[in-house]
Biopython code that builds the backbone (N, CA, C, O; Angstrom):
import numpy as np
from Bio.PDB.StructureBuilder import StructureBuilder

atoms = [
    (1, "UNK", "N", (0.844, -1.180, 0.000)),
    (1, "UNK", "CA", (0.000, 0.000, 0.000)),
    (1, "UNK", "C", (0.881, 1.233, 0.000)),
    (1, "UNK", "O", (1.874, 1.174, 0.726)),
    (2, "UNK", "N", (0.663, 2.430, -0.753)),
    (2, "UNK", "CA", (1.222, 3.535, -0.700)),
    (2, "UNK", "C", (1.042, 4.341, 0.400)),
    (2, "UNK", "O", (0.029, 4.098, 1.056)),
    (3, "UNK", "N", (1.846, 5.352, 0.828)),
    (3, "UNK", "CA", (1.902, 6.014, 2.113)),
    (3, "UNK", "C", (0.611, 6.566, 1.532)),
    (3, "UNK", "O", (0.039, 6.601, 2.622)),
    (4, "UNK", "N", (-0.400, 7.072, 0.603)),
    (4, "UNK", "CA", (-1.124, 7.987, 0.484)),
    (4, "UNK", "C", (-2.596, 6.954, 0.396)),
    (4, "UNK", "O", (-3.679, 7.288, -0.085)),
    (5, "UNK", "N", (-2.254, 5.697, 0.985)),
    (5, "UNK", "CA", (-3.825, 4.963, 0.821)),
    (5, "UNK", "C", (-4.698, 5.360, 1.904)),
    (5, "UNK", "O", (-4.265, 5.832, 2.955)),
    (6, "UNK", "N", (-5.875, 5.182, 1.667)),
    (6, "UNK", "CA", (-6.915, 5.907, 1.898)),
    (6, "UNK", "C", (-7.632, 5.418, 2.291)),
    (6, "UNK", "O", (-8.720, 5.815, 1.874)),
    (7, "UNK", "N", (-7.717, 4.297, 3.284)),
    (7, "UNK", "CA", (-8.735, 3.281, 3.920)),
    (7, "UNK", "C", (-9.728, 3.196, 3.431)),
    (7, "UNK", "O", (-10.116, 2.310, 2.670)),
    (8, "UNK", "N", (-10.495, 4.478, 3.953)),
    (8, "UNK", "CA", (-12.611, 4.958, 3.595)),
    (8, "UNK", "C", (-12.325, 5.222, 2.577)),
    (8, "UNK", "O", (-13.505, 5.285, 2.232)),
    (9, "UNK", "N", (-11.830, 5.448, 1.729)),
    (9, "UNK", "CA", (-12.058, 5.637, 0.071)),
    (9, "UNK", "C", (-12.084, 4.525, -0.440)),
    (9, "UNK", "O", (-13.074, 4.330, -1.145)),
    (10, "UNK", "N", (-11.180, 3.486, -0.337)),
    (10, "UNK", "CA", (-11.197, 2.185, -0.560)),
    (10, "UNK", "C", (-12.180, 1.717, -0.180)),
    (10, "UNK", "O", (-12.742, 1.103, -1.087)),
    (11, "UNK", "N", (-12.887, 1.683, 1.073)),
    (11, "UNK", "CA", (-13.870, 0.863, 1.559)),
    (11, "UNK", "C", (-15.165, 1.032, 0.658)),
    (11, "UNK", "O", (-15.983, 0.236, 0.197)),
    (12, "UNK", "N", (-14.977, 2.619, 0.596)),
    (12, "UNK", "CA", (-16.193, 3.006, -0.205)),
    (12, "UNK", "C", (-16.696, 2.734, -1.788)),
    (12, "UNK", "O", (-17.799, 2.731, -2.336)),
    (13, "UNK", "N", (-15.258, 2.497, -2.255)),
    (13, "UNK", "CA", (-15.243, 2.016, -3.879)),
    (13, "UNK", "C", (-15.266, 0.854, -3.864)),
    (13, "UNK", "O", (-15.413, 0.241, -4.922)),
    (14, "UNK", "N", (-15.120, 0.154, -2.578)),
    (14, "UNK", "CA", (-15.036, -1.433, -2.537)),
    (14, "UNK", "C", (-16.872, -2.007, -2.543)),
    (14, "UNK", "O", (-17.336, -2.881, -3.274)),
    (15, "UNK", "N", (-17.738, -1.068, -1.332)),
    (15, "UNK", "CA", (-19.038, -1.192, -1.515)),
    (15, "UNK", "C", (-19.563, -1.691, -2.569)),
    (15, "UNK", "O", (-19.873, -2.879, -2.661)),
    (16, "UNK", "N", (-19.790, -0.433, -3.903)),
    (16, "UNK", "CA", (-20.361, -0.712, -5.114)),
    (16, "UNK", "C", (-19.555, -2.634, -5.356)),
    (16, "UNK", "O", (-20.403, -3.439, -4.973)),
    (17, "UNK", "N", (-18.668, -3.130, -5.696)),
    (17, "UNK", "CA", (-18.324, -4.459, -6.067)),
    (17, "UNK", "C", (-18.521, -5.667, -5.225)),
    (17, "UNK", "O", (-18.342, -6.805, -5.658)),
    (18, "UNK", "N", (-18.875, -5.406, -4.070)),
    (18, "UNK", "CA", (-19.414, -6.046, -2.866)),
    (18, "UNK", "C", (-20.711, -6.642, -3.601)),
    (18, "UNK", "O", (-20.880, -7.750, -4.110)),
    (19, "UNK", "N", (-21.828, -5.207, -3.455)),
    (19, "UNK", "CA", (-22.894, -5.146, -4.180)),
    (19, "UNK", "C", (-23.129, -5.956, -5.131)),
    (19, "UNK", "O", (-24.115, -6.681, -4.996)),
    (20, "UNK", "N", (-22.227, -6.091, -6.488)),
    (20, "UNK", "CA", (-22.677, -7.078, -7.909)),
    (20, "UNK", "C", (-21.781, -7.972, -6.928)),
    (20, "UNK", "O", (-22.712, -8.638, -6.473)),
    (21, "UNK", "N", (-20.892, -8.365, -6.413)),
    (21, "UNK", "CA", (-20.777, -9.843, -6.176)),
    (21, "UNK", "C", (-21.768, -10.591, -5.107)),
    (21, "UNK", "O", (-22.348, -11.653, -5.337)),
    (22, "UNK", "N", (-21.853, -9.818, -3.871)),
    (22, "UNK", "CA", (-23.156, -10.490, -3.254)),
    (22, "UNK", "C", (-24.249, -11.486, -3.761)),
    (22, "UNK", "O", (-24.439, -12.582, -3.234)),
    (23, "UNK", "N", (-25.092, -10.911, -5.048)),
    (23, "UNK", "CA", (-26.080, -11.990, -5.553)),
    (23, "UNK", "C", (-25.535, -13.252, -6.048)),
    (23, "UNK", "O", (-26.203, -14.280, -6.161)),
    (24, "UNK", "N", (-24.177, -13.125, -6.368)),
    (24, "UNK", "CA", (-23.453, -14.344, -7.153)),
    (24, "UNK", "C", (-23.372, -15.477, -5.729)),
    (24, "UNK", "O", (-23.566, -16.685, -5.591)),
    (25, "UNK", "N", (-23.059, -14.583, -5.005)),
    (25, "UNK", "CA", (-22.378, -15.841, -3.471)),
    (25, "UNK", "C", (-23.601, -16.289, -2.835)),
    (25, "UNK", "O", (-23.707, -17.271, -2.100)),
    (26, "UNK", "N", (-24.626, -15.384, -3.224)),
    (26, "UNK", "CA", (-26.165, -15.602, -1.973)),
    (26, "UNK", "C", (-26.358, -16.845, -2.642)),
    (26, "UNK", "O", (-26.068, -17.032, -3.824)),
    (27, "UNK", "N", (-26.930, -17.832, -1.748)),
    (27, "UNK", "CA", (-27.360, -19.394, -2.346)),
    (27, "UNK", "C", (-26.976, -20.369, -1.984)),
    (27, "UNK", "O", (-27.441, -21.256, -1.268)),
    (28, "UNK", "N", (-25.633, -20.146, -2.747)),
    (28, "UNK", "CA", (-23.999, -21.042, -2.572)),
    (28, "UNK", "C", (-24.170, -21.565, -1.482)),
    (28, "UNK", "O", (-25.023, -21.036, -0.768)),
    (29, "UNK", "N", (-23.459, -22.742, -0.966)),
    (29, "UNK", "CA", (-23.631, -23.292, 0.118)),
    (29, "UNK", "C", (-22.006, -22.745, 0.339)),
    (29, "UNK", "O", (-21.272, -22.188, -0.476)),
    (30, "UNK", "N", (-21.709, -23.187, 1.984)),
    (30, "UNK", "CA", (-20.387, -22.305, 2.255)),
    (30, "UNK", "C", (-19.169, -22.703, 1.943)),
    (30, "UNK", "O", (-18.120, -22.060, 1.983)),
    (31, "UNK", "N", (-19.388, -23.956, 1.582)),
    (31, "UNK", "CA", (-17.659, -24.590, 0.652)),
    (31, "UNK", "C", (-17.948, -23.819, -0.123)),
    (31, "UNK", "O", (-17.700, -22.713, 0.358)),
    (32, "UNK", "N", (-18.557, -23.684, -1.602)),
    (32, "UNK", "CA", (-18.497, -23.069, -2.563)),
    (32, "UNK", "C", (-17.879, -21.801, -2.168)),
    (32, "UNK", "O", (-16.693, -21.526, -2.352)),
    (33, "UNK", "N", (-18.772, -21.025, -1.602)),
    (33, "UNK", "CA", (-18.733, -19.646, -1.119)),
    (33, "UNK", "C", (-16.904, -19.492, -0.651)),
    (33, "UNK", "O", (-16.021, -18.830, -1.196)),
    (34, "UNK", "N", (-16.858, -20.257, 0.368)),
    (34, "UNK", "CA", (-14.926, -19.731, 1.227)),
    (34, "UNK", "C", (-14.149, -20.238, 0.272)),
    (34, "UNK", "O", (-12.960, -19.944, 0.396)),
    (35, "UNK", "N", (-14.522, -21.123, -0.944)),
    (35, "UNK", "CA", (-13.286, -21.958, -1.956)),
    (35, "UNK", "C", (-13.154, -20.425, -2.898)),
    (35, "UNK", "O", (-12.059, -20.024, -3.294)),
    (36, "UNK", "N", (-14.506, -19.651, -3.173)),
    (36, "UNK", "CA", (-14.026, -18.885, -3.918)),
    (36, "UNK", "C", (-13.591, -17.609, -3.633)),
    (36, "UNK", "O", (-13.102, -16.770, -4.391)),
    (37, "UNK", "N", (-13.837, -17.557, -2.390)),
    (37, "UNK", "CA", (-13.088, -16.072, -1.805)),
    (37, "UNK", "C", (-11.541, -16.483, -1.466)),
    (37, "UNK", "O", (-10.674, -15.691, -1.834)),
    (38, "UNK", "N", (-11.152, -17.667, -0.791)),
    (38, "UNK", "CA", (-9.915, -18.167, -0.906)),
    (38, "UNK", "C", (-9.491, -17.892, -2.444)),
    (38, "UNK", "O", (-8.555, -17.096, -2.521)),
    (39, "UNK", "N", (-9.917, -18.321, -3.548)),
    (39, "UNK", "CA", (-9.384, -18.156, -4.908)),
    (39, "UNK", "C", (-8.964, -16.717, -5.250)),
    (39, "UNK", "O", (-7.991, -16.595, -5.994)),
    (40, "UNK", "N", (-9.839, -15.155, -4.609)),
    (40, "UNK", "CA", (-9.853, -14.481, -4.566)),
    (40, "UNK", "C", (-8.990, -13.861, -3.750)),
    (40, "UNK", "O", (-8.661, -12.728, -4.102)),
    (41, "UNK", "N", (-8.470, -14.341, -2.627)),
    (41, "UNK", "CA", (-7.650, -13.903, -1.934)),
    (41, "UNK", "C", (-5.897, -14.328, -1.910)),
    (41, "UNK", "O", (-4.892, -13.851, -1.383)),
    (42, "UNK", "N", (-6.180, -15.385, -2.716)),
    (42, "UNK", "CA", (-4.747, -16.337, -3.462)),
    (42, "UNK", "C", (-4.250, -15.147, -4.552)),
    (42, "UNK", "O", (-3.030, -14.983, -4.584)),
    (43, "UNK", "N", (-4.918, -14.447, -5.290)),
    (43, "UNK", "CA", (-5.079, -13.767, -6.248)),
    (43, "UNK", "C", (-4.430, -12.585, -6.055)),
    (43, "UNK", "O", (-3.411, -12.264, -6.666)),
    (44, "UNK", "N", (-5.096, -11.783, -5.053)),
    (44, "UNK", "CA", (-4.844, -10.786, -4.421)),
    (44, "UNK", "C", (-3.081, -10.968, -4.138)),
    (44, "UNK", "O", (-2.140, -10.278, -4.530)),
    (45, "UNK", "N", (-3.124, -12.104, -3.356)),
    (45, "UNK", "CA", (-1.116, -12.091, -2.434)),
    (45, "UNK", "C", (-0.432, -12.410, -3.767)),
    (45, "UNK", "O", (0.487, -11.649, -4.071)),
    (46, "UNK", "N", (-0.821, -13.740, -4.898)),
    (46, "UNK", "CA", (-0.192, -14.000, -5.937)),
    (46, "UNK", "C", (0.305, -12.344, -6.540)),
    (46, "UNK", "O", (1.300, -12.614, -7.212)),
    (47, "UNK", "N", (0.169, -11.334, -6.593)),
    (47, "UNK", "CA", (0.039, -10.336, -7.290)),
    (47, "UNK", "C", (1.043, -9.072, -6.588)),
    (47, "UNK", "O", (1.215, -7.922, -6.994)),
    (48, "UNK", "N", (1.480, -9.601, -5.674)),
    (48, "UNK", "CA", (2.202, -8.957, -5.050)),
    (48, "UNK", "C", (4.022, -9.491, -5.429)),
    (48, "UNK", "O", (4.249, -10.486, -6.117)),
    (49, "UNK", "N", (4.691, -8.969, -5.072)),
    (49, "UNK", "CA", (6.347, -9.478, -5.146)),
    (49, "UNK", "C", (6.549, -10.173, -3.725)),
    (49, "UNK", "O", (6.294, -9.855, -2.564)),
    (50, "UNK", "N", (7.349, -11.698, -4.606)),
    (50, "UNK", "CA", (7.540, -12.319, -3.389)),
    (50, "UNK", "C", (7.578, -11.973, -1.864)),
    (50, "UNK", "O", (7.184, -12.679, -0.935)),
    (51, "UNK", "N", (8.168, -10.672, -1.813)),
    (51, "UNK", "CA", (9.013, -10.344, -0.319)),
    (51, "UNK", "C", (7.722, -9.082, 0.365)),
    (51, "UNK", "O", (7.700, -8.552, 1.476)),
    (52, "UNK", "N", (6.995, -8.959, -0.525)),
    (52, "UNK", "CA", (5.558, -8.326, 0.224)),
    (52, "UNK", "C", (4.161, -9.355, 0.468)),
    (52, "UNK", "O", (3.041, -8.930, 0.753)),
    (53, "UNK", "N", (4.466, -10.539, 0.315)),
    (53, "UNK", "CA", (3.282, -11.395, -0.160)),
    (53, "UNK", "C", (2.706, -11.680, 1.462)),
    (53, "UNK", "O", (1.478, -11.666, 1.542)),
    (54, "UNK", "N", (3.661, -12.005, 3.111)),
    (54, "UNK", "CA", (3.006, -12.061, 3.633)),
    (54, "UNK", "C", (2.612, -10.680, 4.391)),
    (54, "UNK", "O", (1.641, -10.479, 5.121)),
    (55, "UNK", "N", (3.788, -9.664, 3.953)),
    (55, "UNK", "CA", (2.679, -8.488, 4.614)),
    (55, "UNK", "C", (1.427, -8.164, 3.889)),
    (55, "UNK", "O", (0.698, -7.269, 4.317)),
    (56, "UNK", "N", (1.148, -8.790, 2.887)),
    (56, "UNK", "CA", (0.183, -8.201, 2.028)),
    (56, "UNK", "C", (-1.055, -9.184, 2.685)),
    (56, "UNK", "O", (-1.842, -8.543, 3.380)),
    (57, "UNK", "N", (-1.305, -10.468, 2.580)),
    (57, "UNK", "CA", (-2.044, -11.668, 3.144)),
    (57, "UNK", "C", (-2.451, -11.403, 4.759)),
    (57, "UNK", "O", (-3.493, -11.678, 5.354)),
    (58, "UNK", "N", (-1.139, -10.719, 5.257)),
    (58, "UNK", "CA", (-1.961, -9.988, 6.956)),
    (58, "UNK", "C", (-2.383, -8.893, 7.094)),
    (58, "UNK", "O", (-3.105, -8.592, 8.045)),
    (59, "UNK", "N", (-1.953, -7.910, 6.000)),
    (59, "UNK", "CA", (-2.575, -6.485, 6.068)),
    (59, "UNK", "C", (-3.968, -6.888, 5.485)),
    (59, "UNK", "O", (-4.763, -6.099, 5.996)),
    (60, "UNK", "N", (-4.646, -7.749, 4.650)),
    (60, "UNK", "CA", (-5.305, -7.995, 4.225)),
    (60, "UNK", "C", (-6.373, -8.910, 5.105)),
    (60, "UNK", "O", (-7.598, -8.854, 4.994)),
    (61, "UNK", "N", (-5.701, -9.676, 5.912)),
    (61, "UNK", "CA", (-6.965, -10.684, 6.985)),
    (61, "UNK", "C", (-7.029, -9.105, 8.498)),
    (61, "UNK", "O", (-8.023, -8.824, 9.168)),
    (62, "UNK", "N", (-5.824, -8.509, 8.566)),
    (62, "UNK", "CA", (-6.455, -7.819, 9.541)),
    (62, "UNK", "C", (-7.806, -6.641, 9.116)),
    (62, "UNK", "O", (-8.567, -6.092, 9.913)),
    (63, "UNK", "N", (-7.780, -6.514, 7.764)),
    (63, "UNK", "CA", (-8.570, -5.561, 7.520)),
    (63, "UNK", "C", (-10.228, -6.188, 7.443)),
    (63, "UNK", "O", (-11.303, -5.641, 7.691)),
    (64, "UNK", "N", (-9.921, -7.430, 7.032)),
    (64, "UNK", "CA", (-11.174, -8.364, 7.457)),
    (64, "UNK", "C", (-11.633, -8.503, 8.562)),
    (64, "UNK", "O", (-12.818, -8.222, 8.743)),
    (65, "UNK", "N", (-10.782, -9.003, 9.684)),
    (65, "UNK", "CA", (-11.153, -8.650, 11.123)),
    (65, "UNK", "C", (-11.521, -7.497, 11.859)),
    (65, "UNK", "O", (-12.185, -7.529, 12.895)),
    (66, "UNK", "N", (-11.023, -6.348, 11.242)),
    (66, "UNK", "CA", (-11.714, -5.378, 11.875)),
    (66, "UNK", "C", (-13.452, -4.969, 11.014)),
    (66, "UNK", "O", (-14.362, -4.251, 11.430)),
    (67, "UNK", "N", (-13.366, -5.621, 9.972)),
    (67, "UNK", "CA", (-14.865, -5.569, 9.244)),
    (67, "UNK", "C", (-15.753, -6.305, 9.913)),
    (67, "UNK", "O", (-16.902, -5.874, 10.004)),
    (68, "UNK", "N", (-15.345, -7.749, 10.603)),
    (68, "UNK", "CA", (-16.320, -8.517, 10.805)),
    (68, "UNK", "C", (-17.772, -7.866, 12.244)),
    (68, "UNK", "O", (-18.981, -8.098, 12.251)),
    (69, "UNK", "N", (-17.050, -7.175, 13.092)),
    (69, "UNK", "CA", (-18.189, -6.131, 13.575)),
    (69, "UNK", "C", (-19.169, -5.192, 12.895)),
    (69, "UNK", "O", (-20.239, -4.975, 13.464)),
    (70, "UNK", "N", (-18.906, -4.620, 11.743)),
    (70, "UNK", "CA", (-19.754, -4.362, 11.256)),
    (70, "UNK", "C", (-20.789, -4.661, 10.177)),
    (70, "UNK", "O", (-21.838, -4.244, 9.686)),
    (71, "UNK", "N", (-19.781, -5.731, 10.091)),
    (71, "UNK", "CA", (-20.940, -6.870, 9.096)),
    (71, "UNK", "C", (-22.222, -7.769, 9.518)),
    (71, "UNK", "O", (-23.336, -8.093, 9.107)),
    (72, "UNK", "N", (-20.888, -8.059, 11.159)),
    (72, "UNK", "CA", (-22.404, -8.579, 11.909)),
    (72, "UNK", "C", (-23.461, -7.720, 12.543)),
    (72, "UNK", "O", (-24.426, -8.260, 13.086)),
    (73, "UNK", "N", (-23.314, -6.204, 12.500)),
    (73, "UNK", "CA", (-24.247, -5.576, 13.225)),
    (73, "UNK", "C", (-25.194, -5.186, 11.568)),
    (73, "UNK", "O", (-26.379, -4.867, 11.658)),
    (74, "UNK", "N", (-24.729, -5.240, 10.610)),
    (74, "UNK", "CA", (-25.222, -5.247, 9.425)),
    (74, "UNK", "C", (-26.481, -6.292, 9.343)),
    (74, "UNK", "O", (-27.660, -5.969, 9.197)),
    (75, "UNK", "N", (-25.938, -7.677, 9.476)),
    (75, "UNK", "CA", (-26.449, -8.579, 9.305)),
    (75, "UNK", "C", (-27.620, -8.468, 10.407)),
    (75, "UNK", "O", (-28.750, -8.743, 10.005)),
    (76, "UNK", "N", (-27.474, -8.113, 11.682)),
    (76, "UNK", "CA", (-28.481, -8.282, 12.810)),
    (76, "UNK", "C", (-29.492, -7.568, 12.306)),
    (76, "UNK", "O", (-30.585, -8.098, 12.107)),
    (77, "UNK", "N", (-29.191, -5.909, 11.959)),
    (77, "UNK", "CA", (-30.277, -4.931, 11.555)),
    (77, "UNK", "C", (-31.377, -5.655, 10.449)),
    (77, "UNK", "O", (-32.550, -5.301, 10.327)),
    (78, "UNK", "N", (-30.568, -6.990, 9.510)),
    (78, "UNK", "CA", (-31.539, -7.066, 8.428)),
    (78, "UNK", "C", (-32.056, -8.611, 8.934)),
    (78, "UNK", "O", (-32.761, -9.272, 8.172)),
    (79, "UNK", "N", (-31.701, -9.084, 10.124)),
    (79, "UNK", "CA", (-32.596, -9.969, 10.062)),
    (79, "UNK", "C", (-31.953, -11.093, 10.344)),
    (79, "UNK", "O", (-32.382, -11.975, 11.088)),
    (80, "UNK", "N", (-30.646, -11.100, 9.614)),
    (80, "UNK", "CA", (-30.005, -12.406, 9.142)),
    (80, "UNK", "C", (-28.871, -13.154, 10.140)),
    (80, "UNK", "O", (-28.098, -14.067, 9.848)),
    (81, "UNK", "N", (-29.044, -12.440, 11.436)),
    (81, "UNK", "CA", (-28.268, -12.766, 12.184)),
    (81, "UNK", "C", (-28.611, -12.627, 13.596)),
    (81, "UNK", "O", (-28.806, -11.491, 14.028)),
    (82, "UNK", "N", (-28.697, -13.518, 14.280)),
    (82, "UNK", "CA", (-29.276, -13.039, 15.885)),
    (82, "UNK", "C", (-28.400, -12.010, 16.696)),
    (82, "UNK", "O", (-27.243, -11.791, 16.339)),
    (83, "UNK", "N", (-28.854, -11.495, 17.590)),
    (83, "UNK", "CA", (-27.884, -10.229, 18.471)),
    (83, "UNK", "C", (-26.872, -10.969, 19.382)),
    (83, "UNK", "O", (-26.109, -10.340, 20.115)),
    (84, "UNK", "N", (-26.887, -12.264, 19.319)),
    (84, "UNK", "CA", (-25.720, -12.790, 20.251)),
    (84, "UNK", "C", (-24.450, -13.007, 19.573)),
    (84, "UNK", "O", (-23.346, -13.182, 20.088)),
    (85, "UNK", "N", (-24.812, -12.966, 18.171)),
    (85, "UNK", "CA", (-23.423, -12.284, 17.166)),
    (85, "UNK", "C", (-22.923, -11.259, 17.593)),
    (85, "UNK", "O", (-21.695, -11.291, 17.505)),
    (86, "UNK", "N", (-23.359, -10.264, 18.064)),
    (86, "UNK", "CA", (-21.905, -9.633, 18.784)),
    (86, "UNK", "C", (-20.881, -9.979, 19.612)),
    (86, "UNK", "O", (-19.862, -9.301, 19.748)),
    (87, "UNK", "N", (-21.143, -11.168, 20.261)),
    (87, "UNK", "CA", (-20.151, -11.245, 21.324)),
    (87, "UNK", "C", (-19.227, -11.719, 20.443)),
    (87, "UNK", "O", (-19.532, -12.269, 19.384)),
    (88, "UNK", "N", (-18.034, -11.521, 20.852)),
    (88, "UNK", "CA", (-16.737, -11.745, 20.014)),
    (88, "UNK", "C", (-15.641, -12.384, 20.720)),
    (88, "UNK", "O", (-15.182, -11.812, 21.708)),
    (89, "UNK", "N", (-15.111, -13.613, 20.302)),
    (89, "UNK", "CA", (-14.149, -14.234, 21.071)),
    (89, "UNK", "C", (-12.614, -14.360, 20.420)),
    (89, "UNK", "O", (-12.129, -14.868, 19.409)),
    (90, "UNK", "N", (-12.166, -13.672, 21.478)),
    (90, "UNK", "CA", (-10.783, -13.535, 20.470)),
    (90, "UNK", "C", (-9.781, -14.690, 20.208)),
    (90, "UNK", "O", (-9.585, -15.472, 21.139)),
    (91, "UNK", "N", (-9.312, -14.824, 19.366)),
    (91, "UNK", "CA", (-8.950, -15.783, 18.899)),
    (91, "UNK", "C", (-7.750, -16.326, 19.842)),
    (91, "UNK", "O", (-7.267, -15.610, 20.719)),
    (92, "UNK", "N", (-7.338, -17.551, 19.611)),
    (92, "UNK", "CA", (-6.256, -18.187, 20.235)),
    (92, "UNK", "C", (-5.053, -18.253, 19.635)),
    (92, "UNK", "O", (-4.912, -18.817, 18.550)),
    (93, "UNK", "N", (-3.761, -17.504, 20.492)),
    (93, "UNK", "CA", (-2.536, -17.545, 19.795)),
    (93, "UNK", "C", (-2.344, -18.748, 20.121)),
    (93, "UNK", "O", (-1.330, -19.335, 19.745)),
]
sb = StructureBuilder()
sb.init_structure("model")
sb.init_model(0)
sb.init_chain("A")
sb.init_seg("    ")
for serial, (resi, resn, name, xyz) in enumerate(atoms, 1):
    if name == "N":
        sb.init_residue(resn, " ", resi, " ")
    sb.init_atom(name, np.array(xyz, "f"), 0.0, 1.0, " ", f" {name:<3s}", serial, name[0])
structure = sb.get_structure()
């Protein structure tokens, strides 16, 4: 990432493609679904130069982890998720 990246700008141009991919994944059962975001995320590090590939693969899952709160309070508002999805257990080193 360049010193001049822009988190919320990204997030925000990321929205709209969220959007057209969403209907593709809704359905899918969840192998399908994590085989192809894994494919997508192989993609992403493949694309980088060797010697940035795992800062790129953790700058990239931490930015997921800090999404997953607002996806699940996303998900609660529409229905699709009960409110005991918030509690959050942190993971095990």
């Amino acid at each position: 990432m360049t010193d001049d990246y822009d988190f919320q700008a990204a997030l925000r141009e990321s929205d709209g493609l969220v959007e057209q991919i969403r209907p593709i994944l809704a359905g899918q059962n969840p192998e399908v679904t994590g085989t192809t975001i894994a494919q997508l995320v192989a993609i992403f590090v493949a694309g980088h130069a060797p010697p940035l590939r795992e800062t790129a693969q953790r700058l990239l899952m931490d930015c997921a982890e800090g999404l997953v709160p607002i996806m699940v309070e996303e998900m609660i508002e529409a229905g699709r998720a009960p409110p005991e999805w918030r509690q959050h257990r942190p993971r095990s080193s």
